[in-house]
SEDO-185429 format. One record per residue (C-alpha): chain; residue in three letters; x, y, z. Coordinates in steps of 0.25 Angstrom, whole numbers. Example, Ala and Ser with C-alpha at 12.3 -4.5 7.8 and 13.67 -1.06 7.14 Angstrom:
// SEDO-185429
PT   chain   res       u       v       w
PT       A   ALA      49     -18      31
PT       A   SER      55      -4      29
This chain:
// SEDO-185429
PT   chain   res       u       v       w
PT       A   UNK     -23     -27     -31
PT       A   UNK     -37     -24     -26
PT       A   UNK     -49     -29     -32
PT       A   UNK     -53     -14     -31
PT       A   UNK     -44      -8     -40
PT       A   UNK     -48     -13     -54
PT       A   UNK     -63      -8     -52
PT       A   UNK     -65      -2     -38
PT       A   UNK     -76      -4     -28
PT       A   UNK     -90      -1     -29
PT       A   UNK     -95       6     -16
PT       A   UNK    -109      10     -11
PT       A   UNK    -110      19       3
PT       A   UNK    -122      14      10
PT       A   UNK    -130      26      18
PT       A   UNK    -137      17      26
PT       A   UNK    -147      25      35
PT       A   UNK    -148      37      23
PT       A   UNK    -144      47      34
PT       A   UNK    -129      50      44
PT       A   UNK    -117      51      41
PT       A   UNK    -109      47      28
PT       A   UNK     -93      45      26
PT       A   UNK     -95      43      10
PT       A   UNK     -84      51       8
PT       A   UNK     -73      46      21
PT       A   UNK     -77      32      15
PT       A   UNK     -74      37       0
PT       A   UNK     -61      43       5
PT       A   UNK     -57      30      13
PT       A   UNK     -59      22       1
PT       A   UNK     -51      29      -6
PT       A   UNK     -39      30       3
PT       A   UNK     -40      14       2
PT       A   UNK     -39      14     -11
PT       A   UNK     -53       9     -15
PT       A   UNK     -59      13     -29
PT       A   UNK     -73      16     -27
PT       A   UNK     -78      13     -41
PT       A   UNK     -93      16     -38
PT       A   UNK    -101      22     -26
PT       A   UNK    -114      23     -22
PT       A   UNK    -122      27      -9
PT       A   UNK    -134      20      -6
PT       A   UNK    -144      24       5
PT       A   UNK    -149      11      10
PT       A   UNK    -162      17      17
PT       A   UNK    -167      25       6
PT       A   UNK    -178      19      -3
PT       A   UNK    -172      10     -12
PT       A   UNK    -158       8      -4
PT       A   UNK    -155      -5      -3
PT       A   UNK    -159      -6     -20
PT       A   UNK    -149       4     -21
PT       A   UNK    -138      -5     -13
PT       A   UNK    -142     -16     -19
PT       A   UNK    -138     -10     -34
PT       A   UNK    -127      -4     -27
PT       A   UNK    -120     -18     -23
PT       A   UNK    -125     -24     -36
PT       A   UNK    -117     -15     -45
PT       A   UNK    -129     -11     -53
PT       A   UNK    -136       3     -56
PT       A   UNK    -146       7     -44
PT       A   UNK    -161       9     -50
PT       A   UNK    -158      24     -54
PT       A   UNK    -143      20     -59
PT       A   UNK    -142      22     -75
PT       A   UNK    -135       5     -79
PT       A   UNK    -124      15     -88
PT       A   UNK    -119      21     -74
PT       A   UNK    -119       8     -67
PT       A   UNK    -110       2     -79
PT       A   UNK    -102      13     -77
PT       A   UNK     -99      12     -64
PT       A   UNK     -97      -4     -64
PT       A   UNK     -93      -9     -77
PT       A   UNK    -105     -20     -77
PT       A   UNK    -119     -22     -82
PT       A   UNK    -127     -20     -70
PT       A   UNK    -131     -37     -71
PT       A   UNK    -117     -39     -69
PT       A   UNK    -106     -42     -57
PT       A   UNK    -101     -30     -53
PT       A   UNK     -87     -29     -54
PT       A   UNK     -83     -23     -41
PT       A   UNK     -87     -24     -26
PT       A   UNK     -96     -15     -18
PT       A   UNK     -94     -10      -4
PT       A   UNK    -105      -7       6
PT       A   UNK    -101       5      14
PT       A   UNK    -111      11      23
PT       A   UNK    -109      27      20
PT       A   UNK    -108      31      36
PT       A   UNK     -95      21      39
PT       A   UNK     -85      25      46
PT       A   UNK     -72      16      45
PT       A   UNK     -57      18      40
PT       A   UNK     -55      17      25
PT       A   UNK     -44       3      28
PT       A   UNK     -58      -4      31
PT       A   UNK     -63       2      16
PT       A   UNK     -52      -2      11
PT       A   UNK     -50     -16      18
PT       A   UNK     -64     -20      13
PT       A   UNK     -66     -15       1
PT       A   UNK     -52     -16      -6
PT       A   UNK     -46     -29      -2
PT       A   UNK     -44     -38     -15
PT       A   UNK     -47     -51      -6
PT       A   UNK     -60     -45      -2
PT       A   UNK     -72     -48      -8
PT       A   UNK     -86     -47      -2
PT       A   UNK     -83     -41      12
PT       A   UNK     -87     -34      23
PT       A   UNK     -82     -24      35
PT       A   UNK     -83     -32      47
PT       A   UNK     -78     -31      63
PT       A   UNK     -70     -43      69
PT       A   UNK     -74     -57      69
PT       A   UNK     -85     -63      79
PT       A   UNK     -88     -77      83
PT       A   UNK     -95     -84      71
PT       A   UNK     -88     -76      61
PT       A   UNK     -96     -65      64
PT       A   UNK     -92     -50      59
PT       A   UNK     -97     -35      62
PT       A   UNK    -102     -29      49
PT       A   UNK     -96     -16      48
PT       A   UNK    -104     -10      37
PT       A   UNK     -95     -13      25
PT       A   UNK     -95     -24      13
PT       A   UNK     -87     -25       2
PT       A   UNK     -96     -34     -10
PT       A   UNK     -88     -40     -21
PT       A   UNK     -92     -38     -35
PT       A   UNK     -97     -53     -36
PT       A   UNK    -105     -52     -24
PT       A   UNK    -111     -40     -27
PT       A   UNK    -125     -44     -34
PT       A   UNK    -126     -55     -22
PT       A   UNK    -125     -44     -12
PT       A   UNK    -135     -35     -22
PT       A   UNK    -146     -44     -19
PT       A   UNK    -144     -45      -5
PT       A   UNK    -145     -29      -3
PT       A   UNK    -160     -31      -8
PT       A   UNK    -163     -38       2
PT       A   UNK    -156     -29      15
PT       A   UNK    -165     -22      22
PT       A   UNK    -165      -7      21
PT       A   UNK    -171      -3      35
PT       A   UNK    -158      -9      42
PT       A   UNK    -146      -1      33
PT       A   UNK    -137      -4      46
PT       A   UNK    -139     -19      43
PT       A   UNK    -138     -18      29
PT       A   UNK    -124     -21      26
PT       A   UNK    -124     -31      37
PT       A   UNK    -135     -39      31
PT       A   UNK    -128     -38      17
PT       A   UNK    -115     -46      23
PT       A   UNK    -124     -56      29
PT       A   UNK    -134     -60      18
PT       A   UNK    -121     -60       9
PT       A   UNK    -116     -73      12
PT       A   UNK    -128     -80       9
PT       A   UNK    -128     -75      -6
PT       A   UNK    -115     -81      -5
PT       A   UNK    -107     -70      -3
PT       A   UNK     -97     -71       7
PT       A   UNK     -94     -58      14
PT       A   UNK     -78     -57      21
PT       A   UNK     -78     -50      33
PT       A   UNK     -66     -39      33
PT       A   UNK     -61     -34      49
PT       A   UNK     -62     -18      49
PT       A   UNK     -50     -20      58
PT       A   UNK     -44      -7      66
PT       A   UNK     -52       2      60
PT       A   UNK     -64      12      63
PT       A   UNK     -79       8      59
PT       A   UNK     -90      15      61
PT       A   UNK    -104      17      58
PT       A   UNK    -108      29      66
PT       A   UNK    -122      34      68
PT       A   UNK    -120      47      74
PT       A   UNK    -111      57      74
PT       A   UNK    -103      52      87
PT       A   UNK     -99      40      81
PT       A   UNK     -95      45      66
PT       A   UNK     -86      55      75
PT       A   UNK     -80      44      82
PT       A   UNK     -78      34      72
PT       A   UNK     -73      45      62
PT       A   UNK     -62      49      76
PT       A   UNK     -58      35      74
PT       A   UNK     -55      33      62
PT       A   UNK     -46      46      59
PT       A   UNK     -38      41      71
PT       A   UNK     -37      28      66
PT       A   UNK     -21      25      59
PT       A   UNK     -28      17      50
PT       A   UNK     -14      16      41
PT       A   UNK      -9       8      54
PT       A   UNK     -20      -1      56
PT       A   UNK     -20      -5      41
PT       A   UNK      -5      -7      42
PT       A   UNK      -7     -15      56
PT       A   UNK     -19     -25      51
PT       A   UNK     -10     -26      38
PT       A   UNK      -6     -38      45
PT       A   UNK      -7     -52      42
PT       A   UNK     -12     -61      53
PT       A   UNK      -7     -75      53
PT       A   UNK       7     -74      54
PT       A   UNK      17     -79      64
PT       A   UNK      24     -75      77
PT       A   UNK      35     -67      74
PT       A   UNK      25     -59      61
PT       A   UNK      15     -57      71
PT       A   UNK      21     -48      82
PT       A   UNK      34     -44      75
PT       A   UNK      34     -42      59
PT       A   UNK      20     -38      57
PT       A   UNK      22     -28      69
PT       A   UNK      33     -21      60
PT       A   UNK      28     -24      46
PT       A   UNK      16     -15      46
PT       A   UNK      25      -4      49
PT       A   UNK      32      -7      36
PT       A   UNK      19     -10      29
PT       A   UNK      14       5      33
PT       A   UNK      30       9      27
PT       A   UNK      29       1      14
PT       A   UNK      13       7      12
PT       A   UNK      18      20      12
PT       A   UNK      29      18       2
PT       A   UNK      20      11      -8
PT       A   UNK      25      -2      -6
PT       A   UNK      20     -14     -13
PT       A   UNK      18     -28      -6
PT       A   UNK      25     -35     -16
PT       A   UNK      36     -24     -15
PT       A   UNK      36     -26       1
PT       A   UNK      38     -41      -3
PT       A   UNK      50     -39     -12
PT       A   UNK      56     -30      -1
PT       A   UNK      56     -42       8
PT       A   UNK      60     -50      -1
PT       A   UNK      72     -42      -5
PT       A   UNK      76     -40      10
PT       A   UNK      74     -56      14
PT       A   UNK      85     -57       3
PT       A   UNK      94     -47       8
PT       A   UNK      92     -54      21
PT       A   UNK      97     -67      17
PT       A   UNK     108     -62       8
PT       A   UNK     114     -54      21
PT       A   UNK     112     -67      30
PT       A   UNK     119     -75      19
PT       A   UNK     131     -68      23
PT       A   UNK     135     -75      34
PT       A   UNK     141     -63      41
PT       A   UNK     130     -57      54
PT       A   UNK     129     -44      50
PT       A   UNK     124     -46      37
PT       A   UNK     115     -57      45
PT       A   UNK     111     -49      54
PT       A   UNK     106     -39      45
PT       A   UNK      99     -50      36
PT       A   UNK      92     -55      47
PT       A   UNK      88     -40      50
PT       A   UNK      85     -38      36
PT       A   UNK      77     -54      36
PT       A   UNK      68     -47      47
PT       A   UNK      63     -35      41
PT       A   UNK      62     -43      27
PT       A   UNK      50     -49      35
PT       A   UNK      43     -38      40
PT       A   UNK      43     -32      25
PT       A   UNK      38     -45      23
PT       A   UNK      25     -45      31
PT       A   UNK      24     -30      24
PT       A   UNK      19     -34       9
PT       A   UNK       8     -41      15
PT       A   UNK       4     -29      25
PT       A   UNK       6     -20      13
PT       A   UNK      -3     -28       4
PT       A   UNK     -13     -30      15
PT       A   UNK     -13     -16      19
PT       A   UNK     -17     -11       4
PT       A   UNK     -27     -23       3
PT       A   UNK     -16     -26     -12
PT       A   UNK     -12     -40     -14
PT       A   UNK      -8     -47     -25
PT       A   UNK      -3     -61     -28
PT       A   UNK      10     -58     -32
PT       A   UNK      12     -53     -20
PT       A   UNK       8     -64     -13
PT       A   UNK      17     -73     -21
PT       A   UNK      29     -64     -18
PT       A   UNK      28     -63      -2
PT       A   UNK      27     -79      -2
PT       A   UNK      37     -82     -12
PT       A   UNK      48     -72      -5
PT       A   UNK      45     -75      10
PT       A   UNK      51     -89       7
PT       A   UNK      62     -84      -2
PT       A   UNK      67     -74      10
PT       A   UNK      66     -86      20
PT       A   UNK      76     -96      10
PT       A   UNK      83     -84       5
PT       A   UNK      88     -81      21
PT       A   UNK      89     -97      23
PT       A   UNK      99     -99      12
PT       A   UNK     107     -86      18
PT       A   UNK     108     -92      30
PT       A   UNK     114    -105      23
PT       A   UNK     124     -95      15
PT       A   UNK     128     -88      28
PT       A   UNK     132    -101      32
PT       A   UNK     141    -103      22
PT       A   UNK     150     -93      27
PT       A   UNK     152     -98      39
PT       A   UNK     155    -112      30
PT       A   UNK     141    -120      35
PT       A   UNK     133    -127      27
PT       A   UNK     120    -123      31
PT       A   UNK     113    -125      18
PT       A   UNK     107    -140      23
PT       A   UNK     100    -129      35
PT       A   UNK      95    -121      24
PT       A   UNK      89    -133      16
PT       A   UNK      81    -137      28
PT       A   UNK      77    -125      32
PT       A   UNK      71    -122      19
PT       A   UNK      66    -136      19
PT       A   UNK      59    -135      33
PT       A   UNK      52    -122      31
PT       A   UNK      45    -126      17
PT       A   UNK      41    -138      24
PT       A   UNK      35    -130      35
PT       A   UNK      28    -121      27
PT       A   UNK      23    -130      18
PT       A   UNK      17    -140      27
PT       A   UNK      12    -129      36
PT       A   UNK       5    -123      22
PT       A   UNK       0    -137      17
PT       A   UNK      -7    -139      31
PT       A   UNK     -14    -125      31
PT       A   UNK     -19    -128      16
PT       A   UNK     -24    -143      19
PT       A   UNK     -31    -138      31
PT       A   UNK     -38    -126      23
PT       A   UNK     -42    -136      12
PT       A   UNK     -48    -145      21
PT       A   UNK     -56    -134      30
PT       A   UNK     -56    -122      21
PT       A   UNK     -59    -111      31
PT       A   UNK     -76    -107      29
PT       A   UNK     -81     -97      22
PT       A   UNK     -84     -84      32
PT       A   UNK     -97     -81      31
PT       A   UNK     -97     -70      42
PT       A   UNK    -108     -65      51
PT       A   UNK    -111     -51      52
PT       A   UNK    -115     -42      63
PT       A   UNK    -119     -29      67
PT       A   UNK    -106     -19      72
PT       A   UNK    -106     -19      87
PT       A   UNK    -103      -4      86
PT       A   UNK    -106       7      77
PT       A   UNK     -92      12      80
PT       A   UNK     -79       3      79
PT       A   UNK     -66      10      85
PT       A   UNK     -54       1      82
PT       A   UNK     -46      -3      94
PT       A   UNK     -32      -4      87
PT       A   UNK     -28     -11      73
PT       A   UNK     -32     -26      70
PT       A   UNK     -19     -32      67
PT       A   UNK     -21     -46      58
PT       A   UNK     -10     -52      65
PT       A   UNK     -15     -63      71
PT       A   UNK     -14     -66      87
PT       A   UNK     -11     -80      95
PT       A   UNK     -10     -85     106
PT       A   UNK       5     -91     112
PT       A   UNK       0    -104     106
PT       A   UNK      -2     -99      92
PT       A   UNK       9     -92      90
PT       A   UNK      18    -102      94
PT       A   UNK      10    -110      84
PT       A   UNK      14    -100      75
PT       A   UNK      27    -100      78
PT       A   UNK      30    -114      75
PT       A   UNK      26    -113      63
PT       A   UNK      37    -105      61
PT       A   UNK      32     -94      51
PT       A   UNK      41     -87      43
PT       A   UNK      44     -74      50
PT       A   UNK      50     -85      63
PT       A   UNK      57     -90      52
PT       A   UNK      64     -78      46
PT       A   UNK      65     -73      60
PT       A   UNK      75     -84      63
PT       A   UNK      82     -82      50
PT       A   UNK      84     -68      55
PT       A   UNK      88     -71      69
PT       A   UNK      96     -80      66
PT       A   UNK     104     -75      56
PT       A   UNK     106     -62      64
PT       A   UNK     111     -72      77
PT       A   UNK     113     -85      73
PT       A   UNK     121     -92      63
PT       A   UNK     116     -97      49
PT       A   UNK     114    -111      54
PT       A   UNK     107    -107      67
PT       A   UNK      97    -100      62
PT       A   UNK      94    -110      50
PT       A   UNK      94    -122      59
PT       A   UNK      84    -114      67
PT       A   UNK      76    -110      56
PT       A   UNK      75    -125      52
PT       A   UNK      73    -128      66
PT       A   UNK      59    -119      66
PT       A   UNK      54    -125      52
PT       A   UNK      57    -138      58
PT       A   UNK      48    -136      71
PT       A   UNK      37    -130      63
PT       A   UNK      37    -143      54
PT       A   UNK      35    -151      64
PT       A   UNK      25    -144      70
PT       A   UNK      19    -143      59
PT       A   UNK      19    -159      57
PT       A   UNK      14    -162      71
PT       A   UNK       3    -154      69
PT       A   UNK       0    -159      57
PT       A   UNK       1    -175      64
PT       A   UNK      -6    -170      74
PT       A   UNK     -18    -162      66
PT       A   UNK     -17    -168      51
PT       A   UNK     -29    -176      50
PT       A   UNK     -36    -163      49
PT       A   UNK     -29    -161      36
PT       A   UNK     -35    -173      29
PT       A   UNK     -45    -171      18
PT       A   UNK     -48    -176       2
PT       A   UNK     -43    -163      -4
PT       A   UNK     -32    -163     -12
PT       A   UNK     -22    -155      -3
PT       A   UNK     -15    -142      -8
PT       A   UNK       0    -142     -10
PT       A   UNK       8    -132      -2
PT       A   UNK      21    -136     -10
PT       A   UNK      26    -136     -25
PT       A   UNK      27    -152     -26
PT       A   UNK      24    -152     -40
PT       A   UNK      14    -161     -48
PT       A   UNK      21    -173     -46
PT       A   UNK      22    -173     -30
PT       A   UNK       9    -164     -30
PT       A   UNK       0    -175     -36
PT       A   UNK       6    -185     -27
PT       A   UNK       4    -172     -15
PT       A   UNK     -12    -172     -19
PT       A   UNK     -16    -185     -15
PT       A   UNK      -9    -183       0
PT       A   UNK     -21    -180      11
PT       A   UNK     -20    -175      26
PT       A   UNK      -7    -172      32
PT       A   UNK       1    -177      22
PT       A   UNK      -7    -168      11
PT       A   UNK       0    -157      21
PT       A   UNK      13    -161      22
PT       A   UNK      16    -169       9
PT       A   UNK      17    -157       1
PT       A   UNK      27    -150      12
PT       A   UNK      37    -162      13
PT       A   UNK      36    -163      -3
PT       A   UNK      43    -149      -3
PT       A   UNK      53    -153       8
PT       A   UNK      56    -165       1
PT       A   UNK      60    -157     -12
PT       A   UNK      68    -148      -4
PT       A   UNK      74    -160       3
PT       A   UNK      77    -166     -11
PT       A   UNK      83    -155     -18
PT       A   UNK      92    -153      -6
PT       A   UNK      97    -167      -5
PT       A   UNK     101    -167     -17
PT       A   UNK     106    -154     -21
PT       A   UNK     118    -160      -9
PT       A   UNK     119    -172     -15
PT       A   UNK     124    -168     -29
PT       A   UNK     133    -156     -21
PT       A   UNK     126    -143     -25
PT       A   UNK     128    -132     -19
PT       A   UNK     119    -131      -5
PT       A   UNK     117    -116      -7
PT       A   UNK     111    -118     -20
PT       A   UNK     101    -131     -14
PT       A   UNK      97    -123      -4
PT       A   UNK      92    -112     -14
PT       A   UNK      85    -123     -23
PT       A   UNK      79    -127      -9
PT       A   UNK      73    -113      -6
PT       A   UNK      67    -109     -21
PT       A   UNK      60    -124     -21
PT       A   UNK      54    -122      -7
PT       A   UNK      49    -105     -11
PT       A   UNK      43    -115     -22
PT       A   UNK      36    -124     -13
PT       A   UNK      32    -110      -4
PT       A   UNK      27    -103     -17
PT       A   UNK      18    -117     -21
PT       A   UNK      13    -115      -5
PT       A   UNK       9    -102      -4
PT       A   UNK       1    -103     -19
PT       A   UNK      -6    -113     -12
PT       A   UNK      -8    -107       0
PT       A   UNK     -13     -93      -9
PT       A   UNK     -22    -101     -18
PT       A   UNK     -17     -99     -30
PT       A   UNK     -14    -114     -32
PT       A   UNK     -27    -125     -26
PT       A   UNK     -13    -133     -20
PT       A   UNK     -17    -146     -27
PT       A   UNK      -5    -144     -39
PT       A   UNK       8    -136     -41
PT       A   UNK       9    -123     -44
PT       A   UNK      24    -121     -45
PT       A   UNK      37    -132     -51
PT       A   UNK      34    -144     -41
PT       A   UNK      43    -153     -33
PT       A   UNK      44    -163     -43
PT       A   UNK      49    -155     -55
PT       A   UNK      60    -148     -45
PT       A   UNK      66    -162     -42
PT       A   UNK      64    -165     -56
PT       A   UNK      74    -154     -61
PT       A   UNK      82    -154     -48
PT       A   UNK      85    -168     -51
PT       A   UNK      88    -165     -65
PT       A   UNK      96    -153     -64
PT       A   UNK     101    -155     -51
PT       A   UNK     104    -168     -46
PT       A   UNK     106    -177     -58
PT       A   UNK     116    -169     -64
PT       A   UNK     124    -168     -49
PT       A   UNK     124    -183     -49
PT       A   UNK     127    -185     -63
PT       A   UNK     138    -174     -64
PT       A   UNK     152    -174     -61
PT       A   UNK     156    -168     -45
PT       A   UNK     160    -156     -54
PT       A   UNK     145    -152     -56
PT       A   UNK     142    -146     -44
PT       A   UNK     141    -134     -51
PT       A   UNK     130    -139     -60
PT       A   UNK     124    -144     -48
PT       A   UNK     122    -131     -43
PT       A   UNK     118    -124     -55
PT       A   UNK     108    -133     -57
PT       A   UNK     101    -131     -42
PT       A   UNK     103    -116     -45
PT       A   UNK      97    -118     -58
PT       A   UNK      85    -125     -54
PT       A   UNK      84    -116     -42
PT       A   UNK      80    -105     -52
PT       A   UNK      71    -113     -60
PT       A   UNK      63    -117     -50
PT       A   UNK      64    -103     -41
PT       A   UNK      58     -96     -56
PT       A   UNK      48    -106     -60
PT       A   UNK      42    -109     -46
PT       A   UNK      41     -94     -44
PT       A   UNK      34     -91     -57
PT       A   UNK      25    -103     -57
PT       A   UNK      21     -97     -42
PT       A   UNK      19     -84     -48
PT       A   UNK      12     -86     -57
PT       A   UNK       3     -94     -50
PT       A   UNK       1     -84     -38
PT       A   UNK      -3     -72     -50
PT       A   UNK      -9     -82     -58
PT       A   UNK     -20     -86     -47
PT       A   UNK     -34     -82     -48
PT       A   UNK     -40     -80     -33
């Protein structure tokens, strides 16, 4: 939910040369097709006697000098010596831009102080395109900056603003304007031309297109997310939810992996069909929440958690299929499941160990002057991002999930059940040790003091012993701990003659354990240095005592009660590790 919808946004409309063209009400009416509330607006004539005093009120939150203090309490809530309790956004009355660009910058939750700006220079310089967005907190620091702008130079007072912020220890984010038209015209040739542009701008479709997120791999990049955004557009119209588009995918990976599980090809194949667009649907909750600027916690919690249920879901179908053709290929499932938390584990335990040790700096942007008065978009921006040969081969050797659900859907369209698992453990295997020579070969930059973050649910037993690990094996440790339990489990659920099938599923709900412990990290809502969820310890624990003692104490007779028990203990730990991560994903104060 946006920050804006409990108390709005306080606006003030800067005429800065007290004279040409103004847009207050296009730039009303764009705000509100964004969705902005608008709680209190003022124009403010910077070049008129007492201009900058007037602004100066105006970011403040407090009465101007011919403002009665009851109107001002009205309109903010607060005594005029107090915080206001919402931002303020600086908009120059003449601007000329699409209302996404608005919306972008003023009603994104994750935003705080912010500004408009062009693309990235060297030196982390930026274009100051003529908007800032000033959070309630920073509002008084910015309120005694304006005294000190110089009113003889309106065209650089917004720019000097975003500059002399940082050193009052405001730190101002830069925002892309994107695809989209911005203008500042100073005649009536240029307002003519930037106002063409942007009615012929389909800004709907650029939204939707650099609702994209960068970052992902091969197979996202230049196949799923070049159909998602047309279902994000579909999904968009009908109202959908993100966390609705989530349980959508979720719904169809299931259906996917109960129709592979039958063994037969047509149902396979139409699983496999099925498995595909459960994917692109997948990459659409994202799009959707992005594309609204709505995010929630939950929902961040529920596309992580189901993503890794989908992938076992489909791996232990694949094991079933191969029951019917009277192969066991339950030992393949096991290490497949085995293979890729180990691989996405290490691979998340290296990229937290390298950020703790060099936390990326703080931005602390340069501003310059627009090159043009006038900017035309040449296309859409799209946010994925673009390699080279070598970095996406790179990419793809870390094999990402949509490579892997990929060859869970080829293959089980035209290969057998054991084909495509051994491939699938073939690619997790290759990424692991690629992932292990890199870390021999690059590791000594991952030594440091700090007590290293654990991408794993080991518990407080292993953890403690995890926390004093350094380097390399600070990365690894917590990985192979995860494999281990797997291993363990495994091993012994054989040995005392349970059934594979249900092994395998104990196999799966422990590893979404450890991927739900990982991701709380990797999100912040744990610091990584104790357990958030069961732990490795205490799952051995009751696994040996519901589990393995009784099948070696028991009569040959108790298979049954074997079985029942890893079933049982399946369940236990599938609802206590999923309300203990839920509640810590809600719970967390960011």
């Amino acid at each position: 939910m946006s920050r804006l919808d409990a108390a709005g946004l306080d606006i003030v409309l800067l005429d800065l040369h007290g004279a040409g063209p103004s847009r207050r009400d296009a730039l009303r009416a764009a705000l509100t097709a964004q969705g902005v509330i608008v709680a209190d607006e003022q124009v403010v004539t910077v070049s008129s006697l007492g201009g900058t005093e007037a602004l100066a009120h105006a970011v403040a939150g407090r009465p101007g000098p011919h403002t009665p203090a009851s109107a001002e309490g009205e309109a903010h809530g607060v005594g005029s010596n107090a915080v206001p309790r919402r931002p303020v956004a600086l908009v120059p009355v003449d601007l000329v831009t699409n209302g996404t660009v608005l919306g972008a910058l003023l009603d994104d939750p994750r935003l705080n102080t912010a500004a408009l700006s062009g693309p990235a220079g060297p030196d982390d310089t930026f274009e100051f395109l003529d908007v800032i967005r000033i959070a309630a907190a920073d509002r008084p620091a910015a309120s005694g900056l304006v005294h000190e702008l110089d009113p003889a130079a309106p065209d650089r007072l917004l720019r000097e603003l975003a500059q002399r912020l940082p050193a009052a220890g405001v730190t101002v984010r830069p925002v892309p304007i994107g695809g989209y038209v911005w203008a500042r015209p100073t005649d009536a040739a240029e307002l003519e031309a930037a106002e063409q542009a942007l009615a012929q701008l389909p800004e709907r479709r650029v939204r939707l297109r650099e609702a994209a997120r960068g970052g992902d791999g091969f197979f996202s990049t230049f196949v799923l997310r070049k159909l998602s955004w047309r279902l994000t557009d579909r999904a968009e119209r009908l109202g959908l939810t993100p966390n609705q588009v989530t349980a959508v995918s979720f719904a169809l990976g299931l259906a996917a992996a109960a129709l592979i599980a039958t063994g037969d090809r047509l149902p396979a194949v139409i699983g496999a069909v099925v498995l595909q667009l459960c994917v692109v649907i997948d990459c659409v909750d994202g799009e959707l929440a992005r594309y609204r600027r709505r995010f929630s916690r939950f929902g961040a919690w529920l596309d992580a958690s189901t993503d890794r249920i989908k992938e076992f879901a489909v791996v232990f179908g694949l094991a079933l299929a191969g029951t019917q053709a009277d192969q066991d290929l339950w030992p393949l499932a096991a290490l497949a499941i085995g293979v890729q938390t180990f691989r996405s584990l290490a691979d998340l335990g290296w990229a937290l160990r390298r950020q703790q040790l060099d936390p990326a700096p703080a931005l602390r942007p340069v501003w310059t002057a627009p090159a043009a008065r006038v900017r035309l978009p040449q296309g859409w921006v799209s946010a994925t991002d673009t390699h080279g040969a070598a970095g996406w081969l790179k990419r793809i050797g870390h094999f990402p999930i949509a490579e892997r659900f990929l060859v869970l859907s080829v293959g089980a369209a035209l290969f057998t059940p054991r084909t495509t698992l051994i491939v699938l453990c073939a690619g997790g295997l290759a990424a692991a040790v690629y992932l292990i020579a890199a870390l021999a070969s690059r590791g000594r930059s991952l030594v440091g003091d700090q007590v290293p973050k654990i991408a794993a649910d080991t518990g407080p037993w292993f953890g403690a012993v995890l926390q004093r690990l350094r380097g390399r094996s600070a990365v690894i440790a917590p990985a192979l701990v995860a494999v281990a339990e797997l291993a363990v489990l495994y091993l012994l659920s054989t040995a005392v003659q349970a059934q594979h099938g249900a092994a395998v599923m104990l196999l799966a709900v422990v590893a979404v354990a450890h991927y739900l412990q990982a991701y709380g990290v990797r999100e912040g809502v744990d610091d990584g240095t104790r357990p958030l969820l069961i732990g490795a310890d205490l799952r051995l624990a009751a696994f040996g005592v519901l589990v393995f003692l009784p099948g070696l104490l028991l009569p040959v007779e108790a298979e049954d009660w074997v079985t029942g028990g890893l079933w049982a203990l399946t369940a236990v730990v599938a609802v206590t590790s999923a309300g203990a991560s839920l509640k810590s994903w809600i719970g967390v104060t960011r």
